[in-house]
C-alpha positions in Angstrom: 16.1 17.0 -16.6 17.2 13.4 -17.6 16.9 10.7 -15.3 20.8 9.9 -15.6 21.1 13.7 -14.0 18.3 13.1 -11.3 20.8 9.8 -9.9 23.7 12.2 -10.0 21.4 14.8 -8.0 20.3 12.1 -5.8 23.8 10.4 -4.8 25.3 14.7 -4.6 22.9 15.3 -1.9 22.9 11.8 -0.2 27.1 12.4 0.5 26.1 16.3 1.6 23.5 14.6 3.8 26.1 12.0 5.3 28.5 15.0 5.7 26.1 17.4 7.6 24.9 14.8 9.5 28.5 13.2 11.1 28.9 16.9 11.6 25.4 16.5 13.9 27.0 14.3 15.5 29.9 15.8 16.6 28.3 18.6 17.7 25.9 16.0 19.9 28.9 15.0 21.3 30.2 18.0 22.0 27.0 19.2 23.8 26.6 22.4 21.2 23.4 23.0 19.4 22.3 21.4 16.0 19.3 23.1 15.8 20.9 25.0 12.4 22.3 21.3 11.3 18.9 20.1 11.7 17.1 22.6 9.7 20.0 21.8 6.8 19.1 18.3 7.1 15.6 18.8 6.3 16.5 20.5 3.0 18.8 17.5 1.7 16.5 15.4 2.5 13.8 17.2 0.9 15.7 17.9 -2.4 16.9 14.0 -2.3 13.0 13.1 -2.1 11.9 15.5 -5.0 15.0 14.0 -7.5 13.5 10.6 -6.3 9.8 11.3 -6.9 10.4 13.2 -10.4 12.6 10.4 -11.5 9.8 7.4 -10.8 7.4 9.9 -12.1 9.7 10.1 -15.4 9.6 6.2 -15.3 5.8 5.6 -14.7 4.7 8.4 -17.5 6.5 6.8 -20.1 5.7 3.5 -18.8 1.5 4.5 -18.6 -0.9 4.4 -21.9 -2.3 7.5 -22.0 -6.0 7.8 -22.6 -7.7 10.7 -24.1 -11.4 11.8 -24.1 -11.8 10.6 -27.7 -14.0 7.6 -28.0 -12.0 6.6 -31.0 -10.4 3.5 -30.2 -12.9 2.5 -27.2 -15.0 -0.5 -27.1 -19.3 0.1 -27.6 -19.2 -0.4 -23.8 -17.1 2.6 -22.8 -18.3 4.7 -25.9 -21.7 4.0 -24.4 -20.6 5.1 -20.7 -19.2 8.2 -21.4 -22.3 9.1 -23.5 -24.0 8.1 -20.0 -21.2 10.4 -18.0 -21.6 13.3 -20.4 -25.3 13.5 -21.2 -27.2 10.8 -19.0 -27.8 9.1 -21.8 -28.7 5.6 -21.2 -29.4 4.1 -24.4 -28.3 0.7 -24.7 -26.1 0.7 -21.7 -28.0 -1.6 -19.9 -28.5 -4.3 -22.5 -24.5 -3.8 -22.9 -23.5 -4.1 -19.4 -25.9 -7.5 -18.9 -23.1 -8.9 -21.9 -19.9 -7.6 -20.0 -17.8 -9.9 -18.9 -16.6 -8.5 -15.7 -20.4 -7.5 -14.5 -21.3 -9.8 -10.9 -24.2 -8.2 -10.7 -27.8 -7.1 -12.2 -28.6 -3.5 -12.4 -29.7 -1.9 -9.6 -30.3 1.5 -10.7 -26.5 2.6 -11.0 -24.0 1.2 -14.2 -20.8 -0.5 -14.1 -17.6 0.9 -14.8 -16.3 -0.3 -18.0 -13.4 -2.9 -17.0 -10.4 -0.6 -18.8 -12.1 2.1 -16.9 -11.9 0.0 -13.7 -8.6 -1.7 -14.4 -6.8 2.1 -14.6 -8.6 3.6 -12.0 -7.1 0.4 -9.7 -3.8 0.9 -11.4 -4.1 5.4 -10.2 -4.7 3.7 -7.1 -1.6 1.4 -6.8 0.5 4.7 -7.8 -1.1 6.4 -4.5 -1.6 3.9 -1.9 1.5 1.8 -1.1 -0.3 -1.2 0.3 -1.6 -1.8 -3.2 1.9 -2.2 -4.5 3.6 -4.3 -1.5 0.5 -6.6 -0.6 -1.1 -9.3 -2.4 -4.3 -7.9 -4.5 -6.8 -10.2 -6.0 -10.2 -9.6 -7.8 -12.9 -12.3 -6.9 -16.3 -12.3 -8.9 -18.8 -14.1 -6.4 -20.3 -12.6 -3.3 -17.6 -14.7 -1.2 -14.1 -15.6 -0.7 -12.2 -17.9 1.7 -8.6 -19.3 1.8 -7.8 -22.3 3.7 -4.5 -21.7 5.3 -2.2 -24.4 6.3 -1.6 -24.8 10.3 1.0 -27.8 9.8 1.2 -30.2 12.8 2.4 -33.1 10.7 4.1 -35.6 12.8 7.2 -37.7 11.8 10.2 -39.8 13.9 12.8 -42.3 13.5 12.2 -45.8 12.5 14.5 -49.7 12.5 13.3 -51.4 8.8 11.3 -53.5 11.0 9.8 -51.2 13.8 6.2 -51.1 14.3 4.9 -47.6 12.4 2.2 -45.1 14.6 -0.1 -43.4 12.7 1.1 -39.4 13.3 -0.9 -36.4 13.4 -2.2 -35.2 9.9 -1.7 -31.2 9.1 -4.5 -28.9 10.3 -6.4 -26.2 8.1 -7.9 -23.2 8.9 -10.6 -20.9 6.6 -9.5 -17.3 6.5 -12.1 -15.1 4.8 -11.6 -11.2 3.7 -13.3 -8.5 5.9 -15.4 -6.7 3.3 -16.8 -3.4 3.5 -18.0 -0.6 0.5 -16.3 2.1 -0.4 -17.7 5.3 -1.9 -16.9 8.3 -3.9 -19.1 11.5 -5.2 -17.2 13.9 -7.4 -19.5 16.3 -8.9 -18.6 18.8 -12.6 -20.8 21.1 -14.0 -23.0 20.3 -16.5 -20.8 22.8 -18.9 -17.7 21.2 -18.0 -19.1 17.7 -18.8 -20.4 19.5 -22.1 -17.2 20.7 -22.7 -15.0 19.1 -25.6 -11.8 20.0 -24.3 -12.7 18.7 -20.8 -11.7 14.9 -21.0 -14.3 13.4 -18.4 -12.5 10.7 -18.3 -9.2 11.3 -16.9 -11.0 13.4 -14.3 -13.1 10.9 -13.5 -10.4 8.3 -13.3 -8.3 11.0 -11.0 -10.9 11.9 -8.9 -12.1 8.4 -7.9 -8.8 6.9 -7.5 -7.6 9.4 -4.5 -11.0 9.2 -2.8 -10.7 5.6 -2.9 -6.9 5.6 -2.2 -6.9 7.5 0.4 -9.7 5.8 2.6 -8.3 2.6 1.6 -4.4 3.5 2.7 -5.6 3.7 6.2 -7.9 0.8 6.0 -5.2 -1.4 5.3 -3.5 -0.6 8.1 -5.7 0.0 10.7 -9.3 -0.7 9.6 -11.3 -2.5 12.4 -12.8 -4.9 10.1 -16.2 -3.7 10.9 -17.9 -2.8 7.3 -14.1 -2.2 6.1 -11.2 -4.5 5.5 -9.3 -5.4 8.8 -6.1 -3.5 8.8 -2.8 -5.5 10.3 -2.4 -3.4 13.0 -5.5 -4.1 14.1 -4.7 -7.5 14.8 -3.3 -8.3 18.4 0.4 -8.5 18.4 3.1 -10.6 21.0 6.5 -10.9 21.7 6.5 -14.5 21.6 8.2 -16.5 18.6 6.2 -17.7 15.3 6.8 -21.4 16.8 4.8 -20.5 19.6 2.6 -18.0 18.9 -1.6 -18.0 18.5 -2.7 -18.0 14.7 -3.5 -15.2 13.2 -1.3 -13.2 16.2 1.8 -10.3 15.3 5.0 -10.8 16.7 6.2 -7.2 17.5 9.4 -5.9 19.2 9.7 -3.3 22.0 12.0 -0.7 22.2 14.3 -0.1 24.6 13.3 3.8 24.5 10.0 5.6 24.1 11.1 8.0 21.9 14.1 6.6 19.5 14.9 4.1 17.6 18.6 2.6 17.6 20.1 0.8 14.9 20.5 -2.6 16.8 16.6 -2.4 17.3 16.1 -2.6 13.1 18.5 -5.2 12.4 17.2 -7.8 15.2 13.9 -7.2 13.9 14.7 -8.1 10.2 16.1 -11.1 12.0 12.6 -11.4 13.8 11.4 -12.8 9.8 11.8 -16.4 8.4 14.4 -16.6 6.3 12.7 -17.5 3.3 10.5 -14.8 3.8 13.7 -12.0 4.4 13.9 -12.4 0.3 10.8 -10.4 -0.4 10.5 -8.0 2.5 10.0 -4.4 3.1 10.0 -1.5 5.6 7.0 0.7 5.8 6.9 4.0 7.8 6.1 7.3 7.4 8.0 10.0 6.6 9.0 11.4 9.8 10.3 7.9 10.8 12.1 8.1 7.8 13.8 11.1 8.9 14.9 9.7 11.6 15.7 6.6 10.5 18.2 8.4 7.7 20.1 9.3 10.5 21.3 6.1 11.9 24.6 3.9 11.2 25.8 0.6 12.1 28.8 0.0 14.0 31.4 0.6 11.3 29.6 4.1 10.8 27.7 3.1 7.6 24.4 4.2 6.9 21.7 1.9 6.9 19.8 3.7 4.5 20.7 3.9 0.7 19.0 5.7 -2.1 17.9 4.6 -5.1 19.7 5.3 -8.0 17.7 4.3 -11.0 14.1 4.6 -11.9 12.1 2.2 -10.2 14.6 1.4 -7.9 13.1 1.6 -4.3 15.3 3.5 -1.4 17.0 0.7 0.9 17.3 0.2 4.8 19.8 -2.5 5.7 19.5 -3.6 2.2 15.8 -4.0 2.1 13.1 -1.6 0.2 11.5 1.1 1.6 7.7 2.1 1.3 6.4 5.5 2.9 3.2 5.2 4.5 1.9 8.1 6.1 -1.0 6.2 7.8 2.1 4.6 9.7 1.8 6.5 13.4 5.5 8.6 14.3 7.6 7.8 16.6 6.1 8.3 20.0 5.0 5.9 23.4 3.0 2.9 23.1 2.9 3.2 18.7 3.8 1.4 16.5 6.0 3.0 13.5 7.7 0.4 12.0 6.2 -2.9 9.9 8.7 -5.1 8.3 8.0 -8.1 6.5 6.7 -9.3 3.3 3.2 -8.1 2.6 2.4 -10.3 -0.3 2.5 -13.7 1.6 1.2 -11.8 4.8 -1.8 -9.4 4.2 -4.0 -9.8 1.0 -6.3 -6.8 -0.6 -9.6 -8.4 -2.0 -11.1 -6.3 -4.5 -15.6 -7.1 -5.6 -15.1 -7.2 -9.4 -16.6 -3.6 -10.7 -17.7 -0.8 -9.8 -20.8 1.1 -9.7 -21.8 4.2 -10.7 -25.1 6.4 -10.3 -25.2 9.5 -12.1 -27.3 12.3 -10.4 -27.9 15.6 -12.1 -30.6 16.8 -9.5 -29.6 17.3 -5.9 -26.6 19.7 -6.3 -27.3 21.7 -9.0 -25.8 22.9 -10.8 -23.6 20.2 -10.1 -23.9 16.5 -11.5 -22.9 14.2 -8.9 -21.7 10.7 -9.1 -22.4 8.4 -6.7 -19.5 5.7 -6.9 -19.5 2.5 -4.9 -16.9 -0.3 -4.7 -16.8 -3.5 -2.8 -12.8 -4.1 -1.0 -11.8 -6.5 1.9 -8.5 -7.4 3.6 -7.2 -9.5 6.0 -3.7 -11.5 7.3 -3.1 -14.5 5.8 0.1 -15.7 7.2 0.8 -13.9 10.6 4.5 -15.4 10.6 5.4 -12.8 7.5 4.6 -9.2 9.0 6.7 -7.7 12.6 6.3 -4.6 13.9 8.1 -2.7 16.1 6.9 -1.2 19.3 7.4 2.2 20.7 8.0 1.4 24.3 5.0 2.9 26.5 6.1 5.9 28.8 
């Protein structure tokens, strides 16, 4: 199916979904049941989902290099891995990993990744965790990494060309570092699969370490208490207090007026809850059964305050803003917190320990080869002001 017939599928069942649903609603209204209308909505939104998914898949294949499991092409460093991968060979791979580049550290009885290696595993991840692709992601090569974040305070006032001038208050600066914690992964193959010419080691290596990682990481982001893992932002405390007013390094969040639903009024005041300058390159994240519910809703004209996308790449709208599924996010329910808005790249940032490790062990699991894969992450909020969250009112 072409792309240009997935957008046609797409926008078909986005007007059957509008249609079924106002006929929910009447229904509502009527007291009658819409358990059957329900049921249908489900489907529509399932089938809109699948034309959606298939046509960013479409995009991203023909968008991604492929790699084979031929070392043709490779440089001596990854030609030199996979011999290690395949075999345990370890000839040379030492001497070649002390000239790498993107090597931090010594060896310390496990090999580093080779950095295309590493660079496509992060990019598998990115695919699968969404907090990859909305925050800000940076690679540091030392052992430590702080940001100094601007408090302001600068004073000012009116002045006569003659008046006597105060000194004012100078800006204040704070020093933010990343909570960092290890990550690890062991996939195990066969020996006879690894021997295999028409098993590319590769690819499975590069799949199967990017969803371990992924998925660990996914809920680290969010909720990670910063202990030996990255600090997720909903693990910072949160008030209903204004940015002017607020402590650093504090969440504004909103309440709801109702401990199970969410009304339309509640999403619009809270994109009005972000800077404007910050409104530009913000997003909604929530899972999927927020999203369902969420789909439903309509201003008060009767528009929908979602929209789908219609071309690849182009991210699914609510009140004109993209939309990011997370299913880390918690549902709708007392006391949660199932809604984040705000833009992630100025407020949380992923730190990513250049390179990662590997141990190869043929021994333990046999007749399993295991690979013991390590890798150095942190996060942390940088600019409190730029992520709001809405609050589930507590029963």
């Amino acid at each position: 199916m072409e792309i240009k017939e997935l957008a046609e599928g797409i926008q078909k069942a986005f007007t059957e979904y509008k249609t079924t649903n106002d006929e929910r609603i009447k229904k509502l209204e009527k007291g009658q049941s819409v358990v059957d209308i329900e049921a249908k909505l489900v489907k529509i939104s399932e089938s809109m989902d699948s034309y959606k998914d298939r046509m960013d898949e479409m995009e991203m294949k023909a968008n991604r290099t492929g790699m084979g499991g031929a070392t043709e092409g490779k440089s001596e460093h990854e030609k030199a891995f996979m011999g290690f991968i395949r075999k345990g060979v370890e000839d040379g791979l030492a001497d070649l990993q002390k000239k790498a580049l993107n090597i931090g550290t010594d060896a310390d009885g496990g090999y580093a990744v080779p950095e295309q290696l590493d660079r496509s595993i992060l990019d598998l991840m990115r695919d699968d965790n969404p907090m990859r692709r909305i925050a800000n992601v940076i690679t540091m090569g030392g052992a430590e990494y702080k940001k100094l974040v601007n408090l302001h305070g600068t004073a000012s006032g009116w002045v006569g060309e003659t008046d006597y001038r105060q000194v004012t208050d100078s800006p204040t600066l704070a020093s933010i570092t990343p909570f960092m914690g290890e990550l690890y992964a062991m996939p195990q193959a066969t020996q006879n699969m690894l021997d295999d010419v028409f098993f590319n080691a590769e690819q499975w290596l590069k799949t199967e370490l990017s969803e371990a990682f992924a998925e660990k990481e996914g809920a680290a982001f969010l909720t990670g208490t910063g202990t030996k893992m990255p600090k997720g932002f909903l693990a910072y405390t949160s008030a209903e207090t204004a940015d002017a007013s607020r402590t650093f390094g504090q969440l504004e969040h909103m309440t709801t007026a109702d401990a199970t639903a969410i009304t339309a009024d509640e999403l619009l005041e809270l994109t009005y809850k972000l800077k404007k300058g910050m409104r530009s390159g913000a997003k909604w994240l929530f899972n999927k059964a927020t999203l369902a519910t969420v789909r439903k809703l309509k201003d008060g004209d009767g528009q929908y305050l979602w929209t789908p996308g219609l071309a690849a790449g182009q991210s699914n709208t609510l009140l004109g803003y993209s939309v990011e599924e997370c299913e880390d996010m918690a549902g709708i329910a007392a006391g949660e917190v199932p809604v984040a808005f705000g833009d992630f790249k100025r407020g949380y940032t992923i730190v990513d320990r250049i390179g990662i490790r590997m141990l190869r062990d043929p021994y333990t699991t046999k007749p399993y080869v295991s690979f013991y894969t390590t890798k150095r992450v942190g996060g942390m909020v940088v600019d409190s002001n730029a992520i709001k969250l809405l609050k589930m009112k507590s029963a």
